[in-house]
C-alpha positions as CSV (number, residue, x, y, z in Angstrom):
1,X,-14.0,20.4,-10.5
2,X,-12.0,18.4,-8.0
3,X,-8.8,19.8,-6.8
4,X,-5.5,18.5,-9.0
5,X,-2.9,16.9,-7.5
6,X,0.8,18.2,-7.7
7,X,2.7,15.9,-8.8
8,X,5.9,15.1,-7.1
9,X,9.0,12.8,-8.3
10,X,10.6,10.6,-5.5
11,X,13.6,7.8,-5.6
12,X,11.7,4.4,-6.0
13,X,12.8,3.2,-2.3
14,X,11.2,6.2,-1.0
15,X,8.0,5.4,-2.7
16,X,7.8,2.5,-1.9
17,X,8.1,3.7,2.3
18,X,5.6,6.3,1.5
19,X,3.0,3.4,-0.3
20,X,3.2,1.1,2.6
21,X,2.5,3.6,5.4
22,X,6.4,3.3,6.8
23,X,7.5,6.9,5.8
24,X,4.8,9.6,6.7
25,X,7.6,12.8,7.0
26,X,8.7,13.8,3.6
27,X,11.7,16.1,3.6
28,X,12.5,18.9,0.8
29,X,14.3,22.0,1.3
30,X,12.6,25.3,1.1
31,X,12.4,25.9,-3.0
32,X,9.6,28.6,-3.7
33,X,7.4,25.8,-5.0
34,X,8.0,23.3,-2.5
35,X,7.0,26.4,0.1
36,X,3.3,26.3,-1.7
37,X,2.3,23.0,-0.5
38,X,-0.3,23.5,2.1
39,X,-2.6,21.0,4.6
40,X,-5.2,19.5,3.1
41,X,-3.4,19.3,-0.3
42,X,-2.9,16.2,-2.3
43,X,0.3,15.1,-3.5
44,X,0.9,12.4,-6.3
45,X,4.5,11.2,-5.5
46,X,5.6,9.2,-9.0
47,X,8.4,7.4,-9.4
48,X,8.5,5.6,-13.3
49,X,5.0,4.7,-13.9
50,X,4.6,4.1,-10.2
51,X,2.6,6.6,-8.6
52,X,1.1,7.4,-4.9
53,X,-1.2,9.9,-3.9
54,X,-1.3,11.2,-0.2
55,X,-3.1,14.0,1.4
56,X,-0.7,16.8,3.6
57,X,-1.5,16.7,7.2
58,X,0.6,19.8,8.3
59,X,4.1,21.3,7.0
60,X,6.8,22.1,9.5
61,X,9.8,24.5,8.5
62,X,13.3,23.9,10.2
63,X,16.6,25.8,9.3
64,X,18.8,22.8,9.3
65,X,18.7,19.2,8.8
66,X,19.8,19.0,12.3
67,X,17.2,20.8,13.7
68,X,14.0,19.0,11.9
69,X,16.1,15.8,12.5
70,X,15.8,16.9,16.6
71,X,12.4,17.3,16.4
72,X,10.9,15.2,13.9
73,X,10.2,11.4,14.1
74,X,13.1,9.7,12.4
75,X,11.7,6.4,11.9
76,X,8.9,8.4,9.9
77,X,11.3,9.9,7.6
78,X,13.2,7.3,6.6
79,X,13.6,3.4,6.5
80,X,13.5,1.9,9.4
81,X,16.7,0.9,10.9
82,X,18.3,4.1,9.8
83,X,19.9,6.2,12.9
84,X,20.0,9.9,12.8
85,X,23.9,10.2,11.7
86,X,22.3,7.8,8.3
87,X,19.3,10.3,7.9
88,X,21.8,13.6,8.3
89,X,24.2,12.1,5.7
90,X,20.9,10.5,3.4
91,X,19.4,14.5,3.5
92,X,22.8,15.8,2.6
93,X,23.3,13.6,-0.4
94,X,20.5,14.6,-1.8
95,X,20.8,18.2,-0.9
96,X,24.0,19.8,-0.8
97,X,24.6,22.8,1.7
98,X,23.6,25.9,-0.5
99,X,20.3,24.0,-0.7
100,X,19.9,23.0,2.9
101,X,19.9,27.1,3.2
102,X,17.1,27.4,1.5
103,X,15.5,25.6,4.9
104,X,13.8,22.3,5.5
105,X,10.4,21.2,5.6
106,X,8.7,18.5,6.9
107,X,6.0,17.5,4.7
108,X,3.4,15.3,7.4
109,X,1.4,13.3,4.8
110,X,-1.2,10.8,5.1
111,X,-2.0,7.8,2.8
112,X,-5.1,8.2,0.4
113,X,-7.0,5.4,-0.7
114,X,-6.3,5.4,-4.4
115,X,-2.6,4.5,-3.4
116,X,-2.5,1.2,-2.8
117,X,-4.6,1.0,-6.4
118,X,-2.0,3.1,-8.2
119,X,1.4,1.6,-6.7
120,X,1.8,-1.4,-8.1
C-alpha cells in the first residue's frame, strides 16, 4: 500500500512559493510531531482546497531562528526580496518565543509531480 502523505496546513502565500519551486526550506519549530517528519517523506501542504505534495530531502534542527537563518538559504525560505531582518520578524509572528524554544527545523523539500496537478 503506498506510503500516506501527512498532511500539512500553510498560509496561501506560502503555498503558492512552495508550488512554484521559489520556497524549498520550510520552517516549523520543534513540536513532537513536527520532529517525526523524516527524508524521503511526502508532505501534502493544503491551504483551502489548494493542495501541494513534496517529497523531504533532509531536516535540519537549529536552536534559534537566528541560527537556521545564518545557515540556511534565505531566499529558499521565503519570498524573494525579503532580507533576513523581514524573515526573523516573519518566523516570529508566526511563532512567539516560548515556541521558538521548542527549536527550529528546516524542512528541505523537493517538488513532486502531482503538484502542479493539484495546485490550482
Amino acid at each position: 500500500m503506498p506510503e500516506q502523505p501527512r498532511v500539512i496546513q500553510i498560509r496561501r502565500p506560502s503555498l503558492d512559493l512552495i508550488a512554484t519551486g521559489t520556497k524549498t526550506i520550510e520552517v516549523r519549530v520543534g513540536y513532537p510531531s513536527m520532529r517525526r517528519i523524516q527524508p524521503g517523506q511526502t508532505l501534502l501542504f493544503e491551504s483551502g482546497d489548494t493542495r501541494c505534495r513534496t517529497r523531504v530531502l533532509k531536516v535540519e534542527e537549529y536552536p534559534t531562528f537566528e541560527a537556521m537563518l545564518d545557515t540556511e538559504d534565505n531566499e529558499a525560505i521565503g519570498s524573494e526580496g525579503m532580507n533576513r531582518a523581514e524573515l526573523l520578524a516573519a518566523c516570529r509572528e508566526i511563532y512567539p518565543p516560548q515556541k521558538e524554544a521548542l527549536g527550529v527545523l528546516a524542512i528541505h523539500l523537493r517538488l513532486t509531480p502531482t503538484c502542479e496537478e493539484e495546485w490550482r
